[in-house]
The first five atom37 places (N, CA, C, CB, O) and aatype in JSON, in Angstrom:
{
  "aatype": [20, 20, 20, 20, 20, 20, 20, 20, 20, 20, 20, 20, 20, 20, 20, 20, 20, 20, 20, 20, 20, 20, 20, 20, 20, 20, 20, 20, 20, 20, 20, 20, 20, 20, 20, 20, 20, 20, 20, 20, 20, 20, 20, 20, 20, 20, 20, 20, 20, 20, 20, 20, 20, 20, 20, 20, 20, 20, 20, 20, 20, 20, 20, 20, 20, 20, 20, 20, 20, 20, 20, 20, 20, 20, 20, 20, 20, 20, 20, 20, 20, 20, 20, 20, 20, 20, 20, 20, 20, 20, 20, 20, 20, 20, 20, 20, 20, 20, 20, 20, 20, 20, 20, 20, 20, 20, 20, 20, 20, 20, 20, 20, 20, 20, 20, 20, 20, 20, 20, 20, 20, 20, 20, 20, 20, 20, 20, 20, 20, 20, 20, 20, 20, 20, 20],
  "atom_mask": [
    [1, 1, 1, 1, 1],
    [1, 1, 1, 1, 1],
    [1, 1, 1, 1, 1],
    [1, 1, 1, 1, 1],
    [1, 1, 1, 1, 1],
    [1, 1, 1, 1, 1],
    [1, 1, 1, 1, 1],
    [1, 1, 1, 1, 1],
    [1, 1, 1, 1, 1],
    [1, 1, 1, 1, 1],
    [1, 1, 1, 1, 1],
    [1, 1, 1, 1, 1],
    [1, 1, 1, 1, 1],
    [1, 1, 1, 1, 1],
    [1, 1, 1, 1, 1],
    [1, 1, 1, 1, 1],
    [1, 1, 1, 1, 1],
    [1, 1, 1, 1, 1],
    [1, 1, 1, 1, 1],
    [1, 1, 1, 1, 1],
    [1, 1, 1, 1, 1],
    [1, 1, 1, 1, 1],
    [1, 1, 1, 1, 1],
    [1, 1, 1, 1, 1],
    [1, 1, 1, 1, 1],
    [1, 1, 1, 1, 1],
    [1, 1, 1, 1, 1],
    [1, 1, 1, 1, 1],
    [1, 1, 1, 1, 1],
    [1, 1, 1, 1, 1],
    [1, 1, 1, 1, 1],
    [1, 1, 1, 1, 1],
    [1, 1, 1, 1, 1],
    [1, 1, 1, 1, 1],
    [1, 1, 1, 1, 1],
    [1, 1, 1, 1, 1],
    [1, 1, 1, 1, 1],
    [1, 1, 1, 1, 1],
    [1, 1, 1, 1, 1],
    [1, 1, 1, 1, 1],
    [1, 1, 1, 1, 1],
    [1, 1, 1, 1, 1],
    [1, 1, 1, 1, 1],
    [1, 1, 1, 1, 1],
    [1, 1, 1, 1, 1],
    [1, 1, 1, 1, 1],
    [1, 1, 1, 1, 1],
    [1, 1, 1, 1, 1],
    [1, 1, 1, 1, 1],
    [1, 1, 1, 1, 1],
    [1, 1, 1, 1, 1],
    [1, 1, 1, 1, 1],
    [1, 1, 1, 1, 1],
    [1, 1, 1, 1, 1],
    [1, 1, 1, 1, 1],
    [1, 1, 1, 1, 1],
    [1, 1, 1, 1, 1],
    [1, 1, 1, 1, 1],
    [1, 1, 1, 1, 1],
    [1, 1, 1, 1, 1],
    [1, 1, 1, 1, 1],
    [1, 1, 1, 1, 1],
    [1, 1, 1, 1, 1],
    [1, 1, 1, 1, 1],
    [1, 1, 1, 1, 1],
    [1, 1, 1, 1, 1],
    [1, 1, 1, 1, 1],
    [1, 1, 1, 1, 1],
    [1, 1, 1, 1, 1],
    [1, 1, 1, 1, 1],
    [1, 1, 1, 1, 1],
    [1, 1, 1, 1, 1],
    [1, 1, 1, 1, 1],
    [1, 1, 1, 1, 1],
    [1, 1, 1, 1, 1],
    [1, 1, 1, 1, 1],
    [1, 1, 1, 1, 1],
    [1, 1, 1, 1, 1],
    [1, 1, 1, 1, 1],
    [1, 1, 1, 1, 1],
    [1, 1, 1, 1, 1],
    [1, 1, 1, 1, 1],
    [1, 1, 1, 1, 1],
    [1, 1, 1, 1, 1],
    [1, 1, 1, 1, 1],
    [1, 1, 1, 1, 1],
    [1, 1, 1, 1, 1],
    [1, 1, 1, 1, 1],
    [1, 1, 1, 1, 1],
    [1, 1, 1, 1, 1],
    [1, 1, 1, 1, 1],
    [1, 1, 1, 1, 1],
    [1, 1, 1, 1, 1],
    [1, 1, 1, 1, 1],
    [1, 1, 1, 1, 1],
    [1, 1, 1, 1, 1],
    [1, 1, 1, 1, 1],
    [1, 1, 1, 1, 1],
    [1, 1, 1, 1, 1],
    [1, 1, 1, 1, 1],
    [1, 1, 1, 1, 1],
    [1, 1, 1, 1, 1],
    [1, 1, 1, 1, 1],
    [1, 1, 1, 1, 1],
    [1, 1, 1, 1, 1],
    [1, 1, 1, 1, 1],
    [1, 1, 1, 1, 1],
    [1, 1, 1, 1, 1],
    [1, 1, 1, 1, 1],
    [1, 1, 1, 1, 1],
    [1, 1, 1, 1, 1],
    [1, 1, 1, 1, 1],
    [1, 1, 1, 1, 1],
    [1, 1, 1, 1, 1],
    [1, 1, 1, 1, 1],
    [1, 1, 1, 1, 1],
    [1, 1, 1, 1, 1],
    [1, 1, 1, 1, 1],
    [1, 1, 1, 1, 1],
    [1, 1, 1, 1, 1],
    [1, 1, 1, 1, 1],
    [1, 1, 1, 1, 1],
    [1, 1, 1, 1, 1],
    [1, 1, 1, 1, 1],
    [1, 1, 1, 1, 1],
    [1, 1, 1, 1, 1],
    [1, 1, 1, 1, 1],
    [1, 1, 1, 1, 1],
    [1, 1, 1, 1, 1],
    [1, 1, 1, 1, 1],
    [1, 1, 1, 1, 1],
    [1, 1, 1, 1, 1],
    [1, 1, 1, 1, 1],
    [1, 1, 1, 1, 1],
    [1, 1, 1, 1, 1]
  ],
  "atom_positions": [
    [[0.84, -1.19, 0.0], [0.0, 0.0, 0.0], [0.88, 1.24, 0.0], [-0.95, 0.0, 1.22], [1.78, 1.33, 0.84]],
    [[0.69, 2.19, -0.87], [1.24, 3.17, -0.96], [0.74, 4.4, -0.21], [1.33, 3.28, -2.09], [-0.47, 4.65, -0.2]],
    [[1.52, 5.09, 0.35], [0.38, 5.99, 1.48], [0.77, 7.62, 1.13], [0.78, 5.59, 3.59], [1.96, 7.66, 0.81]],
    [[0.33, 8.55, 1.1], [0.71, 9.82, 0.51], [1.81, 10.66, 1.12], [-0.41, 10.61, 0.48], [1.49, 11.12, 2.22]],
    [[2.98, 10.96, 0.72], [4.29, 12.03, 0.79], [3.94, 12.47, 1.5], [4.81, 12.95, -0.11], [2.91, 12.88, 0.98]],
    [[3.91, 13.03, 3.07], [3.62, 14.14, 3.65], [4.44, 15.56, 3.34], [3.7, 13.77, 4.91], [4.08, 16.73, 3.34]],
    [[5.76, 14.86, 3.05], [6.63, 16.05, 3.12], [7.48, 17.14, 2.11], [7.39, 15.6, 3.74], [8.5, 17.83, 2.08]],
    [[5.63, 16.57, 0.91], [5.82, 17.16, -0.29], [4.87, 18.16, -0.54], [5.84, 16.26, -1.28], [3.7, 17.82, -0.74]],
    [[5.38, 20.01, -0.57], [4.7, 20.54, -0.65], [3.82, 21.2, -1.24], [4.94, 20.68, -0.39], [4.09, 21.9, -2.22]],
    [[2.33, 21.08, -0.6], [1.06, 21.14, -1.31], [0.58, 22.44, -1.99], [0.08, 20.78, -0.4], [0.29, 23.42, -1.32]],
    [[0.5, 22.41, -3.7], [0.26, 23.82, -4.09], [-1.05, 23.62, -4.82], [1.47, 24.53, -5.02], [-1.36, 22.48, -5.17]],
    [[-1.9, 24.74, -5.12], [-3.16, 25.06, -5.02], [-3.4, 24.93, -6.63], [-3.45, 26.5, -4.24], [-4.52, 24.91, -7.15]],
    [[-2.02, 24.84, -7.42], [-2.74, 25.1, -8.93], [-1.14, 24.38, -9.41], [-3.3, 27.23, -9.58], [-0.16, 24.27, -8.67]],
    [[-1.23, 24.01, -10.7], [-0.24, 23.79, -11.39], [0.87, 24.73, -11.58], [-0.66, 23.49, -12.36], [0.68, 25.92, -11.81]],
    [[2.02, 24.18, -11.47], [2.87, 25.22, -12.0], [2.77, 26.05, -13.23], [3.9, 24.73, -12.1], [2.14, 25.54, -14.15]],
    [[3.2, 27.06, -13.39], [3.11, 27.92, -14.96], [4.12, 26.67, -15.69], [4.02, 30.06, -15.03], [4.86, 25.84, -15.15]],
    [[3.8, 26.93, -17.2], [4.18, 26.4, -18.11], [5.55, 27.64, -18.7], [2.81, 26.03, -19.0], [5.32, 28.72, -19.24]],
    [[6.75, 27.13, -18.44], [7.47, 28.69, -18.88], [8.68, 27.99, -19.82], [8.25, 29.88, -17.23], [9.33, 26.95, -19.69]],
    [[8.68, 28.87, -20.66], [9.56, 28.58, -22.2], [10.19, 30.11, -22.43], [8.32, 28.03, -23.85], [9.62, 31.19, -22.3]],
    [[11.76, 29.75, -22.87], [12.42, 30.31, -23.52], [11.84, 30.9, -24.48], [13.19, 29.71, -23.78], [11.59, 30.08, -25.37]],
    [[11.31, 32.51, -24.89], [10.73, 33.53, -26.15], [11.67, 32.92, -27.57], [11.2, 35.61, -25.75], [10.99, 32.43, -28.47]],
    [[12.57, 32.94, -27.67], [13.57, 32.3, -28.48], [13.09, 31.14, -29.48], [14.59, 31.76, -27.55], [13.23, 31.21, -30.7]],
    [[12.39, 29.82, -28.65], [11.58, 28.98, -28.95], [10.65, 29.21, -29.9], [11.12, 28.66, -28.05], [10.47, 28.62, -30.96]],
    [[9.63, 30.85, -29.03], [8.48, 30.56, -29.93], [8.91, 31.25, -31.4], [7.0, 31.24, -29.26], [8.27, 31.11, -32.44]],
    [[10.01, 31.95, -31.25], [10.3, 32.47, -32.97], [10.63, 31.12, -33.7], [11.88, 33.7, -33.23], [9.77, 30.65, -34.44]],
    [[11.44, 30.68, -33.58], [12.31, 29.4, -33.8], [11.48, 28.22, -34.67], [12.77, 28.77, -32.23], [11.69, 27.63, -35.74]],
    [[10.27, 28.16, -33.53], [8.89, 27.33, -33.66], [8.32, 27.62, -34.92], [7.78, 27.67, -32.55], [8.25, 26.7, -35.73]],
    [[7.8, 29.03, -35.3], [7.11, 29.47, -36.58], [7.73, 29.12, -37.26], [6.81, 30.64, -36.92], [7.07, 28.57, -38.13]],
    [[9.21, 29.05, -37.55], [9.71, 29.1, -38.65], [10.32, 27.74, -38.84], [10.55, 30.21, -38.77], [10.26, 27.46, -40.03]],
    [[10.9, 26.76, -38.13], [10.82, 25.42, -38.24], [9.31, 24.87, -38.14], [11.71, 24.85, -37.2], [9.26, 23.71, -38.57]],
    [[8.91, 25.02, -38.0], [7.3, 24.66, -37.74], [7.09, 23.12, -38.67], [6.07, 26.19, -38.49], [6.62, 22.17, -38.05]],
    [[7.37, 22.98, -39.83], [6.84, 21.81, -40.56], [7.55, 20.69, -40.15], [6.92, 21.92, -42.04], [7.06, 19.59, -39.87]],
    [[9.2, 21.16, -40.1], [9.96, 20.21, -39.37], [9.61, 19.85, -37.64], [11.39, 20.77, -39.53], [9.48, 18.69, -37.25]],
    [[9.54, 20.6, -37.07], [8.95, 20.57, -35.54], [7.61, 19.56, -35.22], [8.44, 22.18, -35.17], [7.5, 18.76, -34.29]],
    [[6.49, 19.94, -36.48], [5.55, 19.27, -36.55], [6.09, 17.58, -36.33], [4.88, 19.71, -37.85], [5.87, 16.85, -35.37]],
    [[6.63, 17.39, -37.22], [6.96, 15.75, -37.66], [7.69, 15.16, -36.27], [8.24, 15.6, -39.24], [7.44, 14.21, -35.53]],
    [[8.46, 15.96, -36.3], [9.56, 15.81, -35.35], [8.7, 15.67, -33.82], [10.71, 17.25, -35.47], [8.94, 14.59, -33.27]],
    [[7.99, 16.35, -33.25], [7.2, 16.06, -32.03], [6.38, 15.03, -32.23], [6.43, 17.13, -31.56], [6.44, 14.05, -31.49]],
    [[5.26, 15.12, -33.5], [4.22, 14.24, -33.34], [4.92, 12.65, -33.29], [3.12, 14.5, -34.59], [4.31, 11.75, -32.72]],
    [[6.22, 12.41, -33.92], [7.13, 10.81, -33.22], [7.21, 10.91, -31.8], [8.97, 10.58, -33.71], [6.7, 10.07, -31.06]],
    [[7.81, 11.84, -31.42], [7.77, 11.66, -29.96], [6.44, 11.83, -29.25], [8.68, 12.59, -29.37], [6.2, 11.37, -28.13]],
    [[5.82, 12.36, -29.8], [4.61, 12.04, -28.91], [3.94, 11.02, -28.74], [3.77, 12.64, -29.09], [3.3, 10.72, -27.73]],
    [[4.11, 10.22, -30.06], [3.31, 8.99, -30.32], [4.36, 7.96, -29.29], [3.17, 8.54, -32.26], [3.85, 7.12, -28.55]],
    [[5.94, 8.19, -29.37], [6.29, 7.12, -28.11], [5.99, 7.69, -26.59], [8.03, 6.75, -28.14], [6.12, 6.99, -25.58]],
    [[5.6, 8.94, -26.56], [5.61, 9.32, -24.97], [3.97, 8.34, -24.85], [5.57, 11.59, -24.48], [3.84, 7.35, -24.12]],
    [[2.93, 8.88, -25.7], [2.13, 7.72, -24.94], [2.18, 6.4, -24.93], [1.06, 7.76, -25.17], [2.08, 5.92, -23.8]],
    [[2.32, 5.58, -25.87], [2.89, 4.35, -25.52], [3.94, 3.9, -23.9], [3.71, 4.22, -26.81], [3.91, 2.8, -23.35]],
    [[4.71, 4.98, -23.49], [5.71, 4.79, -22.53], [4.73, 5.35, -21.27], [7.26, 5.67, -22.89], [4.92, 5.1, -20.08]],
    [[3.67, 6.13, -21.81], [2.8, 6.6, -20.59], [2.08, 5.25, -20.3], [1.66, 7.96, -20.93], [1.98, 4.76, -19.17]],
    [[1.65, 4.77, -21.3], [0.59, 3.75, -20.82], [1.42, 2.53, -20.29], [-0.49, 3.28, -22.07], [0.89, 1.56, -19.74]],
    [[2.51, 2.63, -20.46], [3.68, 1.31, -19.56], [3.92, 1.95, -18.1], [5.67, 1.08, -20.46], [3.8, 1.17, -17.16]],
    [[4.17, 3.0, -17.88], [4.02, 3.75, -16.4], [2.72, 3.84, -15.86], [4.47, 5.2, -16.41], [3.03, 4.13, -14.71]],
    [[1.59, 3.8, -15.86], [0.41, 3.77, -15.92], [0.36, 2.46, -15.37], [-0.17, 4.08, -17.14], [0.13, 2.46, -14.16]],
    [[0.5, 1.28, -15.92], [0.43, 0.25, -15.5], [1.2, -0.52, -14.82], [0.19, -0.13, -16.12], [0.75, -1.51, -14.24]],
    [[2.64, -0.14, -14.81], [3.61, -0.29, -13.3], [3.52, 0.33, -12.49], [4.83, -0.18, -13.22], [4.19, 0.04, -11.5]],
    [[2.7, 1.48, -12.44], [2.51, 2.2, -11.02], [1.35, 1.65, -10.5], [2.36, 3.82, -11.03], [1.21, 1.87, -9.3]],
    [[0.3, 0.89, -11.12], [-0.74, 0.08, -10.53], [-0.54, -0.73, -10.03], [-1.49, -0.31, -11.05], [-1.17, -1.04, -9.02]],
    [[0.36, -1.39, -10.47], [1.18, -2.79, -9.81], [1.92, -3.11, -9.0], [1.78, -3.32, -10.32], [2.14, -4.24, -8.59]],
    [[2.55, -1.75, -8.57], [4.08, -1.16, -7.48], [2.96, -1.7, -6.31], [4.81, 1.23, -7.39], [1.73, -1.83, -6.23]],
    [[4.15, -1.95, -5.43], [3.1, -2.76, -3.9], [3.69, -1.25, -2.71], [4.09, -5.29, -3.03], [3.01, -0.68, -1.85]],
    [[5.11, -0.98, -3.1], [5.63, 0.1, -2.01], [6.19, 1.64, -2.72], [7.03, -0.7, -1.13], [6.43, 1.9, -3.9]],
    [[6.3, 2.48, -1.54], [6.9, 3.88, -2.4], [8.31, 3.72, -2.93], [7.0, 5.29, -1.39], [8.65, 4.55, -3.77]],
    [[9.24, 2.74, -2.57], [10.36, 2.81, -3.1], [10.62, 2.18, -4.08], [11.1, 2.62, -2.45], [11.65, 2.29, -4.74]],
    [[9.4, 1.18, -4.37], [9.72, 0.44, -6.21], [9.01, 1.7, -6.79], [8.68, -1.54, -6.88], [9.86, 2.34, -7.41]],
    [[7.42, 2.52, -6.85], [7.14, 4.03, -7.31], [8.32, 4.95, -7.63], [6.39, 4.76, -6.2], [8.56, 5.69, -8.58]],
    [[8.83, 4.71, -6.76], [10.06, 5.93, -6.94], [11.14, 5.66, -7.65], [10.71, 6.37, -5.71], [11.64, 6.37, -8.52]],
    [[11.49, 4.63, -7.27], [12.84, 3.98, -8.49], [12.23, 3.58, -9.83], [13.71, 2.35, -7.9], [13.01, 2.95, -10.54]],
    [[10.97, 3.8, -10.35], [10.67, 4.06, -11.59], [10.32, 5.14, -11.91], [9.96, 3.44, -11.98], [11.0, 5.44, -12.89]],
    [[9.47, 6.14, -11.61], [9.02, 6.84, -11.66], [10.25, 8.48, -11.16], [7.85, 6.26, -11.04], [10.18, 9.68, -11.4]],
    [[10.67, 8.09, -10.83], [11.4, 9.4, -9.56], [10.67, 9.82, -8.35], [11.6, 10.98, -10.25], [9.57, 9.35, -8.08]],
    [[11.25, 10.7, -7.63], [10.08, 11.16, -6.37], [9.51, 12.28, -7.22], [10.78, 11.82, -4.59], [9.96, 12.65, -8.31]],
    [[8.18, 12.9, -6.44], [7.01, 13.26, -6.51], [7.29, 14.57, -6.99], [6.23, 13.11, -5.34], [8.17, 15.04, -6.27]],
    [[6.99, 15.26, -7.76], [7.11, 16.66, -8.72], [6.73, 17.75, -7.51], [5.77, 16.73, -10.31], [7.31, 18.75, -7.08]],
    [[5.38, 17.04, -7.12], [4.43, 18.47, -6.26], [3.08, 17.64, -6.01], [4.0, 20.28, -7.51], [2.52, 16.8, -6.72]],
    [[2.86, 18.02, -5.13], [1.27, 17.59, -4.71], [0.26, 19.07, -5.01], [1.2, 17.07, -2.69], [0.51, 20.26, -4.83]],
    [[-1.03, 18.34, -5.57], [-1.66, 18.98, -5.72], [-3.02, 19.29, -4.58], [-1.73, 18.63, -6.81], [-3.48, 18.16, -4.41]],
    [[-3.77, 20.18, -3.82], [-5.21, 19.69, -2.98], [-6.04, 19.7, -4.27], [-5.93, 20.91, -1.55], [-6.11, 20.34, -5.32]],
    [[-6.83, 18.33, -3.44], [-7.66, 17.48, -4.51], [-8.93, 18.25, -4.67], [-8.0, 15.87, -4.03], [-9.77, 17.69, -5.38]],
    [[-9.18, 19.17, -4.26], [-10.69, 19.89, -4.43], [-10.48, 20.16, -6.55], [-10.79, 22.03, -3.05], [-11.29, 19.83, -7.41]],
    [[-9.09, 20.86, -6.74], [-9.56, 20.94, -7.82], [-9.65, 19.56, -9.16], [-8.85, 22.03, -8.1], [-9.27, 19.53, -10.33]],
    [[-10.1, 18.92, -8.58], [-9.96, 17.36, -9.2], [-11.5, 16.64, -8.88], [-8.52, 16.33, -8.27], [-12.05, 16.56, -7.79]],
    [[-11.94, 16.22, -10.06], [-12.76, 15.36, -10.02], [-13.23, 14.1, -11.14], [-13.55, 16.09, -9.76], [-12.95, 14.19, -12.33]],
    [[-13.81, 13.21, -10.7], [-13.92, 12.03, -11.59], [-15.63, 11.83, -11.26], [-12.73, 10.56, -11.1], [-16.21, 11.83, -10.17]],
    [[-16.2, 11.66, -12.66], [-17.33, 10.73, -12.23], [-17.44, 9.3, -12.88], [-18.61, 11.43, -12.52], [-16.88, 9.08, -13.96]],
    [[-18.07, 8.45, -12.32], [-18.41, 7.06, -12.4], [-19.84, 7.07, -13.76], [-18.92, 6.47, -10.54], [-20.37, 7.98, -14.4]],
    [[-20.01, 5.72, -13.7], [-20.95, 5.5, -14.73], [-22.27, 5.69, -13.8], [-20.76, 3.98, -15.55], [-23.27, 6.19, -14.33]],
    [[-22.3, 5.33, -12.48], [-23.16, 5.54, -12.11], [-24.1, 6.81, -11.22], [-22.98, 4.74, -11.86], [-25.1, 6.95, -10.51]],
    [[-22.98, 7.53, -11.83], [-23.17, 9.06, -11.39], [-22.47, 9.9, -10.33], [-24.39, 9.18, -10.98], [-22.56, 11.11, -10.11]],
    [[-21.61, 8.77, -9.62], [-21.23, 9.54, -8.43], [-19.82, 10.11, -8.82], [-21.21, 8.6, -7.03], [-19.0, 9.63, -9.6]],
    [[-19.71, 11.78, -7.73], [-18.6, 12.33, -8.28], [-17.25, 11.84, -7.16], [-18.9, 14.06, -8.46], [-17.42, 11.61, -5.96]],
    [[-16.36, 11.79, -7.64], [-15.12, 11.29, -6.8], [-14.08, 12.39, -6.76], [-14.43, 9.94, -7.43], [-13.64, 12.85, -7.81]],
    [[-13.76, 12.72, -5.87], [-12.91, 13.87, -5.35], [-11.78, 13.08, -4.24], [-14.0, 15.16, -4.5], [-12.2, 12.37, -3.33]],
    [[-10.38, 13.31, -4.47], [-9.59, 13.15, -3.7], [-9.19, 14.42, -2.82], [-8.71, 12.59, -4.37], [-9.41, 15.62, -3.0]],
    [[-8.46, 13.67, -1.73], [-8.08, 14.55, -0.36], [-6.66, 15.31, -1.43], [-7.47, 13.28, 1.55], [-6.63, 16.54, -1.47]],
    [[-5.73, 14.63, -2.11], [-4.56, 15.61, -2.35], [-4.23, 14.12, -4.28], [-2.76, 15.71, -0.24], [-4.67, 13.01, -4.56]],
    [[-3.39, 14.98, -4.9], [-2.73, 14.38, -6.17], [-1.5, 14.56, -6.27], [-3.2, 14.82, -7.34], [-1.34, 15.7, -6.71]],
    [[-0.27, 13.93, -6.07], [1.12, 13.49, -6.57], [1.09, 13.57, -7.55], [1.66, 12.39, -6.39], [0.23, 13.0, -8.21]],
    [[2.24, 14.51, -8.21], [2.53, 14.22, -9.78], [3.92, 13.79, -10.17], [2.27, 15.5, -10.62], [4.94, 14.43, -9.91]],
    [[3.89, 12.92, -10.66], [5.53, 12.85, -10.94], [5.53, 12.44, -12.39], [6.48, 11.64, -9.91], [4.74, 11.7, -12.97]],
    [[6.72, 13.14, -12.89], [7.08, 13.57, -14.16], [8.4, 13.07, -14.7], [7.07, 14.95, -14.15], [9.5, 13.49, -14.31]],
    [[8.16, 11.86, -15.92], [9.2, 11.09, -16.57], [9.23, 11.51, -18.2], [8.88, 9.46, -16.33], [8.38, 11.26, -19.06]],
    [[10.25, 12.08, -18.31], [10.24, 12.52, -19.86], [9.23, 12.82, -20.11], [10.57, 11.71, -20.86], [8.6, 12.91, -19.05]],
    [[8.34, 13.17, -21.32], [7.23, 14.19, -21.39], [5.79, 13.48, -20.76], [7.04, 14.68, -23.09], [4.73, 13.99, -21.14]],
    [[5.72, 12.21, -19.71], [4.68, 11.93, -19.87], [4.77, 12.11, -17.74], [4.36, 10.38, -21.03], [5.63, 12.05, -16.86]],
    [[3.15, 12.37, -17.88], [3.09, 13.28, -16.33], [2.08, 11.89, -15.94], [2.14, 15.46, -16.25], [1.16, 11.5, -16.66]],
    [[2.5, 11.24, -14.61], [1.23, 10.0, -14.12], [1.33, 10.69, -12.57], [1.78, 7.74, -14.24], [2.26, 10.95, -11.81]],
    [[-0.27, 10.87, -12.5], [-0.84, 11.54, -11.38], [-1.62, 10.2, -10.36], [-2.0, 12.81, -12.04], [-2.61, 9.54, -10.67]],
    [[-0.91, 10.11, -9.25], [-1.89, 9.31, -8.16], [-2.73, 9.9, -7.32], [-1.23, 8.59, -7.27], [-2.19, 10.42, -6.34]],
    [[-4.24, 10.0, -7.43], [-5.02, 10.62, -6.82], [-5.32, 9.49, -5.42], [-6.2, 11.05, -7.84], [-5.58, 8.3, -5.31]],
    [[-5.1, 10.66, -4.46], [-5.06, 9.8, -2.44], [-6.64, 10.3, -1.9], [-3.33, 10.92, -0.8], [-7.25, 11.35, -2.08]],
    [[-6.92, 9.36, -1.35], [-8.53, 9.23, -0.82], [-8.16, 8.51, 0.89], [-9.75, 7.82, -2.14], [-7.66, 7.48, 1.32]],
    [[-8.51, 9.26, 1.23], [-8.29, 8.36, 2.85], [-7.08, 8.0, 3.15], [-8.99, 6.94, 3.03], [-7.22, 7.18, 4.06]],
    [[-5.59, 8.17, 2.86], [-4.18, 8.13, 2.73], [-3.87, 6.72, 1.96], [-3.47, 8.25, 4.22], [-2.95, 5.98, 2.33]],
    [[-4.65, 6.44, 0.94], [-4.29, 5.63, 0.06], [-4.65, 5.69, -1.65], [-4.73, 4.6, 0.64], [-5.75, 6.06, -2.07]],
    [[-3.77, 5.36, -2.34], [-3.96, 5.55, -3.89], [-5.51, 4.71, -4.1], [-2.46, 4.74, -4.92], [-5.86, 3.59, -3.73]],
    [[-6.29, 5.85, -4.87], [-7.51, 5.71, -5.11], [-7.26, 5.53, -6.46], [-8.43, 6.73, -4.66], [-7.21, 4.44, -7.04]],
    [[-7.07, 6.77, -7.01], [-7.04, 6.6, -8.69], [-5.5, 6.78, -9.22], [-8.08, 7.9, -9.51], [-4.55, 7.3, -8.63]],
    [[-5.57, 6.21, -10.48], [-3.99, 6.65, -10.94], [-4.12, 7.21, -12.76], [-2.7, 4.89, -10.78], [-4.42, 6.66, -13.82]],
    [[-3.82, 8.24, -12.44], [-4.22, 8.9, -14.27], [-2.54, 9.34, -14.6], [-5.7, 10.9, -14.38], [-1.43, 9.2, -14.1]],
    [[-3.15, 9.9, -15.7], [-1.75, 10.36, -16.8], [-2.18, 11.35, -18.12], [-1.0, 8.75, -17.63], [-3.31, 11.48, -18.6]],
    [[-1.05, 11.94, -18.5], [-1.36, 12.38, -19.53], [-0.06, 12.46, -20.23], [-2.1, 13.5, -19.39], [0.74, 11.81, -19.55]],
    [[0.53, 12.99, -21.32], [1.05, 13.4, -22.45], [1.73, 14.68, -21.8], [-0.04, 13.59, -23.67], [1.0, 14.81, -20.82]],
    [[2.62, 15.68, -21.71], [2.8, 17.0, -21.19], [3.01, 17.92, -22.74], [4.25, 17.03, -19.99], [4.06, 17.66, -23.33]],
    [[2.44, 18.54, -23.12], [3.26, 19.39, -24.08], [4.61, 20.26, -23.81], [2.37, 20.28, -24.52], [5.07, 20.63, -22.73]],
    [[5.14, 20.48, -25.19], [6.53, 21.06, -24.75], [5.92, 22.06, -25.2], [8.06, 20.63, -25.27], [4.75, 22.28, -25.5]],
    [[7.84, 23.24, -25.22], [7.67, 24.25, -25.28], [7.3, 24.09, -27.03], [8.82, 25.07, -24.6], [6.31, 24.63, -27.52]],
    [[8.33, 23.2, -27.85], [8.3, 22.65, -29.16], [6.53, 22.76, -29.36], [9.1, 20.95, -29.23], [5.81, 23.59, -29.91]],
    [[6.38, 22.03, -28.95], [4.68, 21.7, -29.31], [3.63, 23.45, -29.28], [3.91, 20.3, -27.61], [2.91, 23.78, -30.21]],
    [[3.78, 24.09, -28.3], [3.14, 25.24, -28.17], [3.77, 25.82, -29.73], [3.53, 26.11, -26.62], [3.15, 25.85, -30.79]],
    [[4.92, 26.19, -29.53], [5.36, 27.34, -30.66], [5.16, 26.88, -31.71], [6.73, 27.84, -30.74], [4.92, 27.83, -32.45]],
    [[5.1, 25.55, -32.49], [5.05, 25.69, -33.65], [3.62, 25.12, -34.19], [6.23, 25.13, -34.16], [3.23, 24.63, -35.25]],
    [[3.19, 25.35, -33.26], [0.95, 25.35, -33.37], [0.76, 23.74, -33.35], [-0.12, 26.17, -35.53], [-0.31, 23.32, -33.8]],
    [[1.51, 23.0, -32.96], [1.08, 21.56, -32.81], [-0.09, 21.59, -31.52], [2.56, 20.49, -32.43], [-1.11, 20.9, -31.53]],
    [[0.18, 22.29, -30.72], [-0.87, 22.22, -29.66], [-2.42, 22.78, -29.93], [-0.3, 23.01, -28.5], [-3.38, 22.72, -29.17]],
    [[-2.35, 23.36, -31.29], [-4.06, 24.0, -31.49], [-4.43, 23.66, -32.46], [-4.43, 25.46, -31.55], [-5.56, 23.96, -32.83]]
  ]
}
C-alpha cells in the first residue's frame, strides 16, 4: 500500500508552463519540421505513458514508485480534481502526486491516505506550443 508524501509541498494550482521567447520564434519558422519531429515523440511518450500507468498500478511500495518513476514533482489539494463514475457519483480526492518522466506526467489521486485513482497524460513542450502543434 502506498500511502501519501507528507513532506511534499502542497500547491493550489499547477505550476506555470514557462519557455524560452527564443523557442516561440524558432517554432514558426521550423514549424513543418517541428511538426513531424514532435508528433514521433509524442506517439512514443504515450505508448511509454501507458507502460508507467500500468507499473505504477502494480508497485506494492513507495520505493519500487520511486525507483521508476522518480520522487514526486508536487502535490496537488484534490478539491480541484474530479472524476465521475458511470453511475453518477462524483469522486474527489483529499490531495494528487505528480511525478514527471520525460514528457509523460502520471498523477496518483489519495482518498483516505491511500492511492484511489492513478491517471496520466502526455505534457506538451515548449516545441509543441510554438510551432501550433498544440491547437
Amino acid at each position: 500500500m502506498i500511502a501519501p508524501k507528507k513532506d511534499l509541498p502542497m500547491l493550489g494550482e499547477r505550476p506555470r508552463f514557462r519557455y524560452p521567447r527564443w523557442v516561440r520564434l524558432f517554432g514558426r519558422i521550423a514549424a513543418p519540421v517541428v511538426r513531424i519531429w514532435r508528433r514521433r515523440a509524442r506517439a512514443c511518450a504515450e505508448r511509454d505513458l501507458h507502460q508507467l500507468i500500468q507499473f505504477a498500478a502494480t508497485c506494492q511500495s513507495r520505493v519500487e514508485l520511486e525507483r521508476s518513476l522518480g520522487a514526486p514533482q508536487y502535490a496537488l489539494a484534490g478539491q480541484g480534481f474530479s472524476s465521475k463514475s458511470s453511475d453518477g457519483k462524483v469522486f474527489v480526492p483529499d490531495r494528487v502526486e505528480t511525478y514527471t518522466k520525460g514528457d509523460c506526467v502520471v498523477e496518483l489521486w489519495f482518498r483516505d491516505g491511500r492511492v484511489a485513482s492513478i491517471t496520466g497524460f502526455v505534457q506538451w513542450s515548449a516545441w509543441d506550443l510554438a510551432s501550433g502543434l498544440a491547437a
